[in-house]
DRENDO-1510 file (C-alpha; in Angstrom, 1 decimal, always signed):
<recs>
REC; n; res; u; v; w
REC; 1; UNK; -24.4; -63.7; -19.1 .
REC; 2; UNK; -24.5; -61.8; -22.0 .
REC; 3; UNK; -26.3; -58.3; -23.3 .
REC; 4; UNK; -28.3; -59.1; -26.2 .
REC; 5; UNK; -28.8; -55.4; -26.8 .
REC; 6; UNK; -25.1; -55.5; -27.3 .
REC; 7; UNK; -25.4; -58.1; -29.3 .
REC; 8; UNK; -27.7; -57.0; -31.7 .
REC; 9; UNK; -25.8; -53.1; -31.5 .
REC; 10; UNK; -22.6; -53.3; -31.3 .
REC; 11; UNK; -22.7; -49.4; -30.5 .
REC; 12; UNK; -24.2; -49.7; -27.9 .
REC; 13; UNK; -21.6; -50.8; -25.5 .
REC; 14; UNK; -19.3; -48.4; -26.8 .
REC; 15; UNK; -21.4; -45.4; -26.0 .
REC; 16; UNK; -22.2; -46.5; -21.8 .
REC; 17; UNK; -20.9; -44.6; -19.4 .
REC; 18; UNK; -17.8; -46.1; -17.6 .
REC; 19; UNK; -18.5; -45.2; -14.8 .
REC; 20; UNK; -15.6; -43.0; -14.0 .
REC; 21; UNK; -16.2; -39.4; -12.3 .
REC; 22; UNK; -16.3; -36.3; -14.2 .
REC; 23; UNK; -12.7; -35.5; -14.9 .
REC; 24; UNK; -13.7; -32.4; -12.3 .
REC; 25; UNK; -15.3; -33.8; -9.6 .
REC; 26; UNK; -11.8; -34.4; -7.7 .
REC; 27; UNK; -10.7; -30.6; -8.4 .
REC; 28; UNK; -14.6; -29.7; -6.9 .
REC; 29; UNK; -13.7; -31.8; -3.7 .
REC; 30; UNK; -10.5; -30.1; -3.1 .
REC; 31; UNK; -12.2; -26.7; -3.7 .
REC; 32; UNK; -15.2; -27.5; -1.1 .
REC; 33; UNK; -12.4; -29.0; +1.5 .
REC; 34; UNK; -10.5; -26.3; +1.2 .
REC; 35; UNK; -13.1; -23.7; +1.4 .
REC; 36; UNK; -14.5; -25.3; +4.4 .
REC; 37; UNK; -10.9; -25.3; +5.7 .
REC; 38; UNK; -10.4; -22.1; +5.1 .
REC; 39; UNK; -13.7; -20.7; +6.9 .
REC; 40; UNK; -12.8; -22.8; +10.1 .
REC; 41; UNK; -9.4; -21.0; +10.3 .
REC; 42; UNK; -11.6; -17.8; +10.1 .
REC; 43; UNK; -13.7; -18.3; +12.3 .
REC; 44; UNK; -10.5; -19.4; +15.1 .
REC; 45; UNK; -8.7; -16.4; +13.9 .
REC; 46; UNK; -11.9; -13.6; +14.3 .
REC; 47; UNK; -12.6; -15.7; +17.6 .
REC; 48; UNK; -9.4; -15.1; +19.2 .
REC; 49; UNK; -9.3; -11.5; +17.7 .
REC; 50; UNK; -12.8; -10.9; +19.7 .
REC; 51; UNK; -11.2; -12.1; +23.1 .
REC; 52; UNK; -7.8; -10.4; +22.4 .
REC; 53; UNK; -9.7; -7.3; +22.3 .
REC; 54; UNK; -12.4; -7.8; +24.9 .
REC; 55; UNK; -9.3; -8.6; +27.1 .
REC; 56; UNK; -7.3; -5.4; +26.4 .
REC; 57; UNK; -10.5; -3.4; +26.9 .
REC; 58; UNK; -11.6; -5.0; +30.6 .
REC; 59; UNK; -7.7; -5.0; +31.1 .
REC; 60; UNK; -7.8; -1.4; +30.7 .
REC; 61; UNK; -10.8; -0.5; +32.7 .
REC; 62; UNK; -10.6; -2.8; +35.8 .
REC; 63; UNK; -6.7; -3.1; +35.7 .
REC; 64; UNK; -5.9; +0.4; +34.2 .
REC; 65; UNK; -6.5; +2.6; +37.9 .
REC; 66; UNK; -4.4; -0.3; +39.7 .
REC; 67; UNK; -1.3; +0.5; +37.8 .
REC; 68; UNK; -1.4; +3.9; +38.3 .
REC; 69; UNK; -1.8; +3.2; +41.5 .
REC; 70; UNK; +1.6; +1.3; +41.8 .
REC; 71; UNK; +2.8; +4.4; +40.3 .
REC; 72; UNK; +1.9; +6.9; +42.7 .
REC; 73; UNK; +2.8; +4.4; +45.3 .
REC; 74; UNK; +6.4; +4.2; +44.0 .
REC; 75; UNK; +6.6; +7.9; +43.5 .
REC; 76; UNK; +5.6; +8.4; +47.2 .
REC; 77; UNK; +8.1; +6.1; +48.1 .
REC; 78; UNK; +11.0; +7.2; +46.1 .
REC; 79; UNK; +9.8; +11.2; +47.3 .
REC; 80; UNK; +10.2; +9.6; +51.2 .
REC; 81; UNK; +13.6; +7.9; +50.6 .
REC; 82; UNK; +15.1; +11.0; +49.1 .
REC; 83; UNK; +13.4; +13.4; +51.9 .
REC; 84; UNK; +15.4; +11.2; +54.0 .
REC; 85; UNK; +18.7; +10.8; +52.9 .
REC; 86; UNK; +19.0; +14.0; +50.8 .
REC; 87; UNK; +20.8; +12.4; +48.2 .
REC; 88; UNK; +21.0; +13.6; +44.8 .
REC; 89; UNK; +20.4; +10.0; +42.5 .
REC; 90; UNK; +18.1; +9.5; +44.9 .
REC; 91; UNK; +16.1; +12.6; +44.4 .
REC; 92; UNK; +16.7; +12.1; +40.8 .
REC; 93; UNK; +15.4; +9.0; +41.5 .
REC; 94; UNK; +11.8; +10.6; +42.9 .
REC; 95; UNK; +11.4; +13.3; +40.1 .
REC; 96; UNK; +11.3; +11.0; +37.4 .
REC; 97; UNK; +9.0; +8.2; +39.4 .
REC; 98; UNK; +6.8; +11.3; +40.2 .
REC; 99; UNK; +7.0; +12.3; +36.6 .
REC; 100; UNK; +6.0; +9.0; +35.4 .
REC; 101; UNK; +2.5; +9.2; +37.6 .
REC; 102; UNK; -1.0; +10.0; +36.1 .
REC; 103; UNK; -3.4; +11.6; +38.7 .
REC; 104; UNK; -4.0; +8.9; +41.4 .
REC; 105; UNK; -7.4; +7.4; +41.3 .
REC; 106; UNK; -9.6; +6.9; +44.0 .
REC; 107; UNK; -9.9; +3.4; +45.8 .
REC; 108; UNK; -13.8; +3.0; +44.8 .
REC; 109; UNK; -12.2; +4.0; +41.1 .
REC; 110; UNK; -9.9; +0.8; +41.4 .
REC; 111; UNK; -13.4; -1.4; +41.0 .
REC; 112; UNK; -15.5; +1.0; +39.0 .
REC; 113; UNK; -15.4; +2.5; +35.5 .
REC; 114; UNK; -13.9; +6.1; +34.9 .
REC; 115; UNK; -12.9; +8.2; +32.2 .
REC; 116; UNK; -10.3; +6.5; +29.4 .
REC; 117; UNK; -6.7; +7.6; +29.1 .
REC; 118; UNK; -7.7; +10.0; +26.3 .
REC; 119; UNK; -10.0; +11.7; +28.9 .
REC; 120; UNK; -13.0; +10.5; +26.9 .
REC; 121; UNK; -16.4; +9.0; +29.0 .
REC; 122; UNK; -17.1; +5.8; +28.0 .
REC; 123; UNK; -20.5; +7.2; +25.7 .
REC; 124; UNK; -18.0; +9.5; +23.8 .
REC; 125; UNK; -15.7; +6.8; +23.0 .
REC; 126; UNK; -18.7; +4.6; +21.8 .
REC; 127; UNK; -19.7; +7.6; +19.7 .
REC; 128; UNK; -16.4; +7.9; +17.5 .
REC; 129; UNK; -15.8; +3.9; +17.6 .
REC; 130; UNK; -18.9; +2.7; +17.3 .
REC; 131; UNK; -18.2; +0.4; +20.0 .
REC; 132; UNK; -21.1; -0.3; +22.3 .
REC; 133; UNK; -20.8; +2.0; +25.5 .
REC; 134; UNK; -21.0; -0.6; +28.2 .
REC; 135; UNK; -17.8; -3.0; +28.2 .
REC; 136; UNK; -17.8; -6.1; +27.2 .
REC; 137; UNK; -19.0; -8.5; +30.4 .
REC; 138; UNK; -16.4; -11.6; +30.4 .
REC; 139; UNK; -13.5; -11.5; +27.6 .
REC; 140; UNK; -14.8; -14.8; +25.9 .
REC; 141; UNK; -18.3; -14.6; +25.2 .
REC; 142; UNK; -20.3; -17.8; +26.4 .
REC; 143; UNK; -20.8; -21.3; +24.9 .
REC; 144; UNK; -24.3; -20.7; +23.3 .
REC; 145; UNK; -22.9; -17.5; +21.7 .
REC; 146; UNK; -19.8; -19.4; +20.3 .
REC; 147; UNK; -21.9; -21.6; +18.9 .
REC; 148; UNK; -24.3; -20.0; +17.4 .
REC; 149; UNK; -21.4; -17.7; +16.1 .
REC; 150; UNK; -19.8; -20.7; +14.5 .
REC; 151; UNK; -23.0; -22.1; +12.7 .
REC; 152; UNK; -23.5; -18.8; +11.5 .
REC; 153; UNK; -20.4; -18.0; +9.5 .
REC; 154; UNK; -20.3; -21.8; +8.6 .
REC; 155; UNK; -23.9; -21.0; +6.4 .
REC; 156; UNK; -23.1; -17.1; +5.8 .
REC; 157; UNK; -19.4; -16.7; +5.3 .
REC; 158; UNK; -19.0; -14.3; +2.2 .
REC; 159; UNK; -15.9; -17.1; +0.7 .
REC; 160; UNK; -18.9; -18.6; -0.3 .
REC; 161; UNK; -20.0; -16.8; -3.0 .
REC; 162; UNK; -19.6; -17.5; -6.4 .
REC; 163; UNK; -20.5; -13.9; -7.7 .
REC; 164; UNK; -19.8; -10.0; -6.2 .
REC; 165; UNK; -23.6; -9.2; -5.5 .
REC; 166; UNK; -23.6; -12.3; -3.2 .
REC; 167; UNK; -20.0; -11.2; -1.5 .
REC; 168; UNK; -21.5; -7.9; -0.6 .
REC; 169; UNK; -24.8; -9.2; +0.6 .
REC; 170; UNK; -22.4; -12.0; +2.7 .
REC; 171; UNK; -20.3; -9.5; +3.7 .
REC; 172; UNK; -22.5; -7.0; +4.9 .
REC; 173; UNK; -24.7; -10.1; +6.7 .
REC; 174; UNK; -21.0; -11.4; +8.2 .
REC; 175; UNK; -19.9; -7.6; +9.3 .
REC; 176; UNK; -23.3; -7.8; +11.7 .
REC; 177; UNK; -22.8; -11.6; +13.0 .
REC; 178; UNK; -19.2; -10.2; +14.0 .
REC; 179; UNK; -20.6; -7.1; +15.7 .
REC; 180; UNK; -23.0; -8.7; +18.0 .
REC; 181; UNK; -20.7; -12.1; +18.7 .
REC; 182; UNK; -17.9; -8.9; +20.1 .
REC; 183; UNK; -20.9; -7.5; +22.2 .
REC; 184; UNK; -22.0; -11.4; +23.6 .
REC; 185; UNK; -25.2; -11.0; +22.0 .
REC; 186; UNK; -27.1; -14.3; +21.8 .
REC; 187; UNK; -30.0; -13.0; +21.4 .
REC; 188; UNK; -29.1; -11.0; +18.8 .
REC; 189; UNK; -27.2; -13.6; +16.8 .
REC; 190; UNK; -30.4; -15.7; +17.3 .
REC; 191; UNK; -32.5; -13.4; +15.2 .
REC; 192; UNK; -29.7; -13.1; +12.4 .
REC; 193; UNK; -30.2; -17.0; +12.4 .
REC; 194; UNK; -33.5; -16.5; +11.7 .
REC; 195; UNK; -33.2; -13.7; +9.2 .
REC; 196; UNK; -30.3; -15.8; +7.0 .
REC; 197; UNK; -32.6; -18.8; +7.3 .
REC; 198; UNK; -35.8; -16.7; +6.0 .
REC; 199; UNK; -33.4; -15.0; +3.3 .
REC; 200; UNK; -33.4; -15.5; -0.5 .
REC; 201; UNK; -32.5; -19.2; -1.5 .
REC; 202; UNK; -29.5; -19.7; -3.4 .
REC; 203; UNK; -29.2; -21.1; -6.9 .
REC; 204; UNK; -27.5; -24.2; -7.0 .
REC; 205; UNK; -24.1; -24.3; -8.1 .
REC; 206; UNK; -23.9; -25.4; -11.5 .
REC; 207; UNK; -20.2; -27.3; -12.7 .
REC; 208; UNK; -17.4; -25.0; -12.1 .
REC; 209; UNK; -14.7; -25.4; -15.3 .
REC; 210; UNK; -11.3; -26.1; -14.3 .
REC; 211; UNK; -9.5; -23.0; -14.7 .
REC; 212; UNK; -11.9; -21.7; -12.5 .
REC; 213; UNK; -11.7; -23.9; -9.6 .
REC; 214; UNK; -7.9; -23.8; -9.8 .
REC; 215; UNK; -8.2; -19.9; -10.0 .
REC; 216; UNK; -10.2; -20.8; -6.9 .
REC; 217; UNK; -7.8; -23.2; -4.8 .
REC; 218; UNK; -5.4; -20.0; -6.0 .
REC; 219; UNK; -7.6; -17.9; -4.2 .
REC; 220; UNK; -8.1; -19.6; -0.8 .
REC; 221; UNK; -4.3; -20.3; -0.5 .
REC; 222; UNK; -3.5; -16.5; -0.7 .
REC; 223; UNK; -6.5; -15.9; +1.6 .
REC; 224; UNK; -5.1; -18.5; +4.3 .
REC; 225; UNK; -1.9; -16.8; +4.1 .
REC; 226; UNK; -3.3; -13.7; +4.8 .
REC; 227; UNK; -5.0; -14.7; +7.6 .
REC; 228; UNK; -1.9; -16.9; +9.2 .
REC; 229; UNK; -0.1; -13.4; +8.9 .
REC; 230; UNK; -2.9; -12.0; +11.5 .
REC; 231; UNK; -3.0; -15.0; +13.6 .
REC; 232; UNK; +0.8; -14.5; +13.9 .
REC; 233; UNK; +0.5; -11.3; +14.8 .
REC; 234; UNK; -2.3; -10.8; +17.5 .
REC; 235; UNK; -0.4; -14.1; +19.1 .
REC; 236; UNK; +2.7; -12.0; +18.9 .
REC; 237; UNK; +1.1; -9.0; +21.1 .
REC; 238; UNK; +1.6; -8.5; +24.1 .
REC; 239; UNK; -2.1; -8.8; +24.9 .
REC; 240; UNK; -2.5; -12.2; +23.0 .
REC; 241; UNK; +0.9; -13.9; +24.9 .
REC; 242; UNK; -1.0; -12.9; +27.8 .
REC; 243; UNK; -4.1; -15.3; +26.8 .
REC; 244; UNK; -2.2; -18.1; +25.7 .
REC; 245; UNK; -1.4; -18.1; +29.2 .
REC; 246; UNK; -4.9; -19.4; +30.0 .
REC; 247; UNK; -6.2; -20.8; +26.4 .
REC; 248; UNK; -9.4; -22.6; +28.5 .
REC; 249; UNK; -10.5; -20.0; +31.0 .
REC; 250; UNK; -9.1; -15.8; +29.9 .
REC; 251; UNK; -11.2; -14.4; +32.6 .
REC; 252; UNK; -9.9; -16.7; +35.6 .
REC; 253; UNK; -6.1; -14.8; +33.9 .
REC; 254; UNK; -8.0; -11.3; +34.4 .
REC; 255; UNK; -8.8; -12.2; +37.9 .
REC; 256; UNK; -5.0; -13.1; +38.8 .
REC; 257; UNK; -3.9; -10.2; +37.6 .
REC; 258; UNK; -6.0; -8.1; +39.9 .
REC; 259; UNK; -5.6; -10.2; +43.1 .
REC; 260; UNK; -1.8; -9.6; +42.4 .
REC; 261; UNK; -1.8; -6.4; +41.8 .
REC; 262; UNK; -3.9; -5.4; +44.9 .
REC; 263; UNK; -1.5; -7.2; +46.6 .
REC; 264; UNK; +1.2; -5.0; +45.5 .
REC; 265; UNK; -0.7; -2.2; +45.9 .
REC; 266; UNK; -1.1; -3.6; +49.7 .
REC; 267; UNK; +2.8; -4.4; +49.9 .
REC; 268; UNK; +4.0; -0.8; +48.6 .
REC; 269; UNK; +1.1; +0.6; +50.9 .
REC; 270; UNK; +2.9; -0.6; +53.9 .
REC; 271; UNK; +6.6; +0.0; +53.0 .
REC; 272; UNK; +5.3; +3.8; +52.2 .
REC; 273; UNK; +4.1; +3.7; +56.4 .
REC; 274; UNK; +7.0; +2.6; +57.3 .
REC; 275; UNK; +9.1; +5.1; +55.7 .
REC; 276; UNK; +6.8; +8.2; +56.7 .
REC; 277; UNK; +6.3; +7.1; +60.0 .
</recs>
């Protein structure tokens, strides 16, 4: 069937669209999957960092008196074998176990918190860390938190901005949301919900050019290589091997450690009996 506007202007079918998409639309696509990428690997790398950190602090405090109680335990031991035999590696031996020892804690202070290794209370530390002063309660915070973390930076991440007074008002927004997902805080990352969702709108995006959105995609890859270089490395610490030990349950992995380190305390306990009689 024909078009008799066309026919009667010939024009006019020369000057309708085609059809085809703006020639950025696909580079605009690539920006917002790649910016969407980029925030999820974000918000997996500051998650993990959170329970790398909550699990070196109640590592620390719950675990921290049971080591040093192995230690005086093996000094003791190594002081009893050299008593008894006299000999000199073997009161070498004792001197440098003994020398190894931190005073040794008492038993109640094996399940209770005490003063740091610095010899700082736990409100002093808070004070020059800004850390809150009670310890965390459970190294990964719980499922309502995690999700209401995640929907958070999804709608708030500071990548989002297309302009620095935005950044800083994202960044400052995001530097809170991190603070109180550390801390467990649902309640607290409930009312930041409801203060983003209250805030100023945001204009919409008009067309990016191109050079900008490949100065963007330019962007985001150096961003996501800066943030594989962190994943690497709190996977790389000691702390973090430790977690990938027990990637669904890092609390059940605290909990091991201590039942086997009581029961070295226990072991080392008796063998110390036996040798003083």
């Amino acid at each position: 069937m024909t078009n008799p506007e066309a026919e009667t202007n010939p024009e006019a079918e020369r000057t309708e669209p085609q059809g085809g998409p703006r020639p950025e639309a696909r580079l605009e696509q690539a920006v917002d999957a790649a910016e969407q990428a980029l925030i999820e690997f974000e918000i997996a790398v500051e998650t993990f960092r959170v329970e790398v950190e909550n699990f070196s602090r109640l590592h620390h405090q719950r675990l921290g008196p049971m080591y040093t109680r192995l230690d005086e335990l093996d000094a003791m031991i190594a002081e009893a074998i050299a008593a008894r035999t006299g000999d000199p590696e073997d009161i070498r031996r004792a001197q440098e176990a003994r020398g190894l020892v931190l005073p040794m804690p008492a038993v109640e202070e094996l399940f209770h918190g005490w003063i740091d290794s610095e010899g700082l209370s736990p409100e002093a530390n808070a004070m020059l860390t800004d850390r809150p002063v009670q310890p965390p309660r459970r190294v990964r915070p719980s499922e309502e938190a995690r999700k209401a973390y995640r929907e958070l930076v999804r709608k708030a991440h500071p990548d989002l901005a297309r302009d620095e007074p935005e950044r800083e008002r994202r960044d400052a927004f995001i530097a809170r949301v991190n603070k109180a997902y550390a801390a467990g805080d649902l309640e607290v990352l409930r009312e930041l919900a409801d203060e983003w969702a209250a805030g100023p709108r945001e204009e919409a995006q008009r067309p990016s050019r191109s050079e900008e959105l490949y100065a963007r995609l330019e962007w985001l890859a150096e961003r996501k290589e800066m943030l594989a270089a962190v994943a690497a490395e709190l996977e790389s610490s000691a702390i973090g091997a430790m977690l990938k030990m027990a990637p669904d349950d890092p609390d059940a992995l605290l909990e091991e450690i201590a039942e086997q380190l009581l029961a070295q305390v226990s072991e080392r306990e008796a063998r110390l009996t036996d040798l003083v009689g």
